[in-house]
C-alpha positions in Angstrom: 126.6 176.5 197.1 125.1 177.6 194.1 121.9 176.0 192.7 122.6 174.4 189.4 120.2 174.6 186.4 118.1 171.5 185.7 119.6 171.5 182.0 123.6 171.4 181.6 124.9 173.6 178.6 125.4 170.4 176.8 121.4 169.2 176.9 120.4 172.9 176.2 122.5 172.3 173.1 120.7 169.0 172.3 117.2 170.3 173.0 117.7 172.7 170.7 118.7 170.9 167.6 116.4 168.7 168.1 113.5 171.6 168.0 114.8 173.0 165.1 114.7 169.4 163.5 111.4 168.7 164.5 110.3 172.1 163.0 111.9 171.1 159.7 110.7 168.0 159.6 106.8 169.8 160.6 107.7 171.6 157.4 107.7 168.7 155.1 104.2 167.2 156.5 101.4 167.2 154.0 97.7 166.7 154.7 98.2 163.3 152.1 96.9 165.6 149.3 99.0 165.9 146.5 98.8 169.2 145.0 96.8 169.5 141.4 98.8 170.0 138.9 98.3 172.9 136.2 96.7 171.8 133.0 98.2 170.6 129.8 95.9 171.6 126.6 96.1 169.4 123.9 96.2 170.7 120.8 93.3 169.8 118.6 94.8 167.4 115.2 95.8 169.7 112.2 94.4 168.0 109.0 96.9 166.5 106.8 97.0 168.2 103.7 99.3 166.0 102.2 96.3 163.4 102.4 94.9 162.3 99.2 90.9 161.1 100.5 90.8 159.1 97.3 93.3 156.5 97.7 92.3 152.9 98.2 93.3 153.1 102.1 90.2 155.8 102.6 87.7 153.3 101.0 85.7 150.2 102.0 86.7 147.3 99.4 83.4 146.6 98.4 82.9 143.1 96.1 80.2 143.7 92.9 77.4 142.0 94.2 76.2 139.4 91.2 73.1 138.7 92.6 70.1 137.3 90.1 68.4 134.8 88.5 71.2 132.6 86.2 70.2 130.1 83.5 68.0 128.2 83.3 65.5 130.7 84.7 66.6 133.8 83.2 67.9 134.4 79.5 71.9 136.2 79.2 74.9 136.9 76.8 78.0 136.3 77.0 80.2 138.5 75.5 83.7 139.0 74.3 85.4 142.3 74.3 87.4 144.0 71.3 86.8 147.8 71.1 83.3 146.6 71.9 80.9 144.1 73.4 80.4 140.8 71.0 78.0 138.5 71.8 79.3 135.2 71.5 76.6 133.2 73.1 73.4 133.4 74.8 70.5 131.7 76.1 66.9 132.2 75.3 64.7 131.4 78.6 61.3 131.8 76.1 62.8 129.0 73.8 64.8 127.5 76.1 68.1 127.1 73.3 71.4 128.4 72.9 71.7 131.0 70.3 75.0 133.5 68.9 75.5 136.6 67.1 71.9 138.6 66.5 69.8 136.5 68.2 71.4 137.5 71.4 71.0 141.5 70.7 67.0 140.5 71.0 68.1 140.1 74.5 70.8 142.8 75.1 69.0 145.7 75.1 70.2 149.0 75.3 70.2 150.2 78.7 70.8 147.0 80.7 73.0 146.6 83.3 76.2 144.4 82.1 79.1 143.4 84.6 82.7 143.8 83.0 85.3 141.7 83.8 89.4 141.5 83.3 91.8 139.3 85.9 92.1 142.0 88.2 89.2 144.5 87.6 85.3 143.9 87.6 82.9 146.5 86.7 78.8 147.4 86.4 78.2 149.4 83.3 75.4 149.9 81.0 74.8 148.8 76.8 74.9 151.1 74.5 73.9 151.3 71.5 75.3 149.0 68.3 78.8 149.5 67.3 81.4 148.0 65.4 84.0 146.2 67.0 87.7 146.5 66.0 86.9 142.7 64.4 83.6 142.5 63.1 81.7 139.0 63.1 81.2 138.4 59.4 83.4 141.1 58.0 81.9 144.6 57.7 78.4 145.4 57.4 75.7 146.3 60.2 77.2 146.4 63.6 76.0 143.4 66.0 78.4 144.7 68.4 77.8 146.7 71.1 78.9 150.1 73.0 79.6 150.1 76.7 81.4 153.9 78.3 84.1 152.0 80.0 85.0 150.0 76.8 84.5 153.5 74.6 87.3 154.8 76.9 89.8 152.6 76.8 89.1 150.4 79.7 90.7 146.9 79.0 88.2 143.8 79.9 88.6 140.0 79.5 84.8 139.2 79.1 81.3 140.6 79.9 78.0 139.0 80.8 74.5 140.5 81.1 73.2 140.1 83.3 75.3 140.4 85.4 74.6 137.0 87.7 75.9 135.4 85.0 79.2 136.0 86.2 78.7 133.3 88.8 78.8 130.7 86.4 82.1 132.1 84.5 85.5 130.6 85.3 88.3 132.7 83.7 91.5 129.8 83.0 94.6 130.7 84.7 97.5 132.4 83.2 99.5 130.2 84.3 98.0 127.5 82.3 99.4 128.6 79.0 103.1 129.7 81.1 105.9 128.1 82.0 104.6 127.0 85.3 101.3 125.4 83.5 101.2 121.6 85.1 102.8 118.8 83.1 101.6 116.3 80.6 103.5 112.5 81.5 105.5 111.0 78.1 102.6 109.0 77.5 100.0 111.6 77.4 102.2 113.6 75.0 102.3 110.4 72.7 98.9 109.9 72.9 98.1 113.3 71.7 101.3 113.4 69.2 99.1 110.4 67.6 96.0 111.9 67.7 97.2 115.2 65.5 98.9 112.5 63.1 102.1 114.5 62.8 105.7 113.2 63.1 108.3 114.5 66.1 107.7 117.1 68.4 104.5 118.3 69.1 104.7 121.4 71.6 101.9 121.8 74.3 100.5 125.6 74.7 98.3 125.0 77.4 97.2 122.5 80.3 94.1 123.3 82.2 92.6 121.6 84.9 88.8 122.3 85.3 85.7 120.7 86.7 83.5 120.7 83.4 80.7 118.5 84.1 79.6 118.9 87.5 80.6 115.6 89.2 83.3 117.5 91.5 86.3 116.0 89.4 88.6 118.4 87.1 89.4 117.5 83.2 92.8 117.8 81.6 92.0 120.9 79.2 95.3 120.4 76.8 96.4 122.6 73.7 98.8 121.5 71.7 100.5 122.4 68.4 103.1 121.7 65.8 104.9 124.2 63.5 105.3 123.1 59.8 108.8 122.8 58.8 108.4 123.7 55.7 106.7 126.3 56.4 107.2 128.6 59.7 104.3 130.5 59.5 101.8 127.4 59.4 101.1 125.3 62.1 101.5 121.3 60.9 98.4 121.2 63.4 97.2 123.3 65.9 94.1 122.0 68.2 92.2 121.7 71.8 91.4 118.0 73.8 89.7 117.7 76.3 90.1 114.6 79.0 87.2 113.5 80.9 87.8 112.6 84.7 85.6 109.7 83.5 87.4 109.0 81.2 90.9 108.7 82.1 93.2 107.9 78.8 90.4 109.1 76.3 91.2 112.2 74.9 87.8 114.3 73.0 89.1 116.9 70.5 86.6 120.4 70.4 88.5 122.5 67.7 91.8 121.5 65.3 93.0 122.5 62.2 95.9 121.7 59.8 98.1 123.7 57.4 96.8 126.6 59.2 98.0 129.9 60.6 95.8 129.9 64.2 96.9 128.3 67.9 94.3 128.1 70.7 93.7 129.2 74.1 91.1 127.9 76.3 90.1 131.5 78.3 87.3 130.1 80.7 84.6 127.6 81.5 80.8 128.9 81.6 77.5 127.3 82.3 75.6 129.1 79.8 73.0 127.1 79.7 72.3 126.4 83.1 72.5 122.2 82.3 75.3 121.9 85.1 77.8 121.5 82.2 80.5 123.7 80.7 81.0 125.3 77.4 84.5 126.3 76.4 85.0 129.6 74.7 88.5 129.8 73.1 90.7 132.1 71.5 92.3 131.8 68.5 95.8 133.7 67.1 97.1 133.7 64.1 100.7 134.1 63.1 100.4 137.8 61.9 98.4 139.0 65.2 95.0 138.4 64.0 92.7 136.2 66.1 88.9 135.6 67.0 86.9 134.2 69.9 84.0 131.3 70.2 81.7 129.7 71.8 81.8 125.5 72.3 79.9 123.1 73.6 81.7 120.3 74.9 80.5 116.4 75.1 82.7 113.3 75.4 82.0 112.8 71.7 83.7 116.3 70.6 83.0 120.1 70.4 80.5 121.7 68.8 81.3 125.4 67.6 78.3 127.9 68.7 78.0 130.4 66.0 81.1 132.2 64.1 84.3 132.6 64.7 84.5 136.4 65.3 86.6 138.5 62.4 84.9 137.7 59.7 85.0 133.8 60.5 
């Protein structure tokens, strides 16, 4: 009998698949490192040329520091601005007073430092010399005005101040006081004041203000009223400015009226000028042809008291 092989045809033919699968499978074994991969360069950032480095997104919002000595310790002006810087008030440290016009040039010297303001732009500059502004205190004559470079180019401003701490004791009145959104005066208050102008019917409120004027943390009602003539449309019946004291409730103080007249007021800030903790008033005046003029008061429960001229020739 013939000797038979130990493997059958059958297990040959499984052995070998098996090898060849094991030898595939060898080929798929790695040594558990994964191979690098090639590098990727990064392309260094292209500059934007369509960048403009001067827009407001490329610089630090930096606030005008107003550091300084304020009144009392230190003398400074308060001026308005119309083509030029006019000084409606100041204060004196050496005779410790409030003083207008002139006097306050002793102390506004040409080359100091003055701080510009609007309701949306503040600014340091520096006085020039005198110049005429486009309405003179006291008509024409010499200047008693001065010349700033941002005013001499066109630059609109509200107020300016030198120096320029004095800035910290200026509160500019919101627009909204004299708008349609200013607060409301009840039916009572509007009577009270209606009596107080001594004019018959309507009397139409300009302005309603609500500001803390004497320092005891409670704001006064800072009303300006006024009543057309009816005979007369350019002519104001009465036109004036009250003040009511938080201490006062009901008591109304007037600062400024006048009758028969062609002028309105606005109330355009609040200012410690003095340093006494208590607010002057400086108000704007405009007449029915455009004209107007700015001043200084000082404001007590007993009334206003005017500090200086009216500018324009008042």
């Amino acid at each position: 009998m013939p000797r038979r092989s130990p493997l059958s045809p059958l297990t040959l033919s499984l052995a070998l698949l098996l090898a060849a699968c094991n030898q595939g499978g060898d080929a798929k074994k790695t040594d558990g490192k994964v191979d690098p991969k090639p590098d990727v360069k990064v392309a260094a950032p292209t500059e934007d040329t369509k960048r403009d480095p001067g827009t407001s997104l490329d610089k630090a919002v930096v606030a005008v520091d107003l550091g300084g000595p304020v009144p009392p310790e230190a003398s400074a002006v308060f001026f308005a601005v119309d083509g030029a810087l006019i000084p409606l008030g100041c204060y004196l440290h050496d005779k410790k007073k409030l003083a207008s016009g002139k006097d306050c040039l002793k102390i506004a010297t040409q080359g100091a430092e003055v701080y510009l303001k609007s309701s949306t732009v503040e600014k340091i500059d520096t006085l020039g010399a005198p110049k005429a502004a486009l309405c003179e205190v006291g008509g024409a004559g010499t200047p008693t005005s001065l010349s700033v470079p941002a005013v001499d180019a066109g630059a609109p401003f509200d107020y300016a101040v030198a120096p320029k701490s004095l800035a910290r004791q200026v509160v500019l009145m919101p627009e909204d006081s004299w708008g349609d959104r200013k607060p409301s005066l009840s039916a009572e208050e509007t009577a009270a004041l209606t009596a107080l102008a001594k004019v018959e019917g309507a009397l139409t409120i300009r302005q309603v203000a609500m500001q803390d004027l004497d320092n005891d943390t409670k704001p006064e009602k800072i009303v300006s009223v006024f009543q057309t003539n009816p005979k007369d449309s350019e002519r104001f019946s009465f036109s004036g400015v009250f003040v009511q004291f938080a201490s006062a409730p009901g008591t109304w103080t007037l600062v400024e009226s006048n009758s028969n007249d062609t002028l309105t007021f606005t109330v355009r800030a609040g200012l410690d000028l003095d340093g006494d903790k208590n607010h002057e008033l400086w108000l704007n005046s405009v007449s029915t042809d455009g004209a107007g003029g700015d001043r200084i008061y000082q404001v007590s429960k007993t009334g206003g008291t005017g500090l200086g001229k009216w500018t324009c020739g008042g």
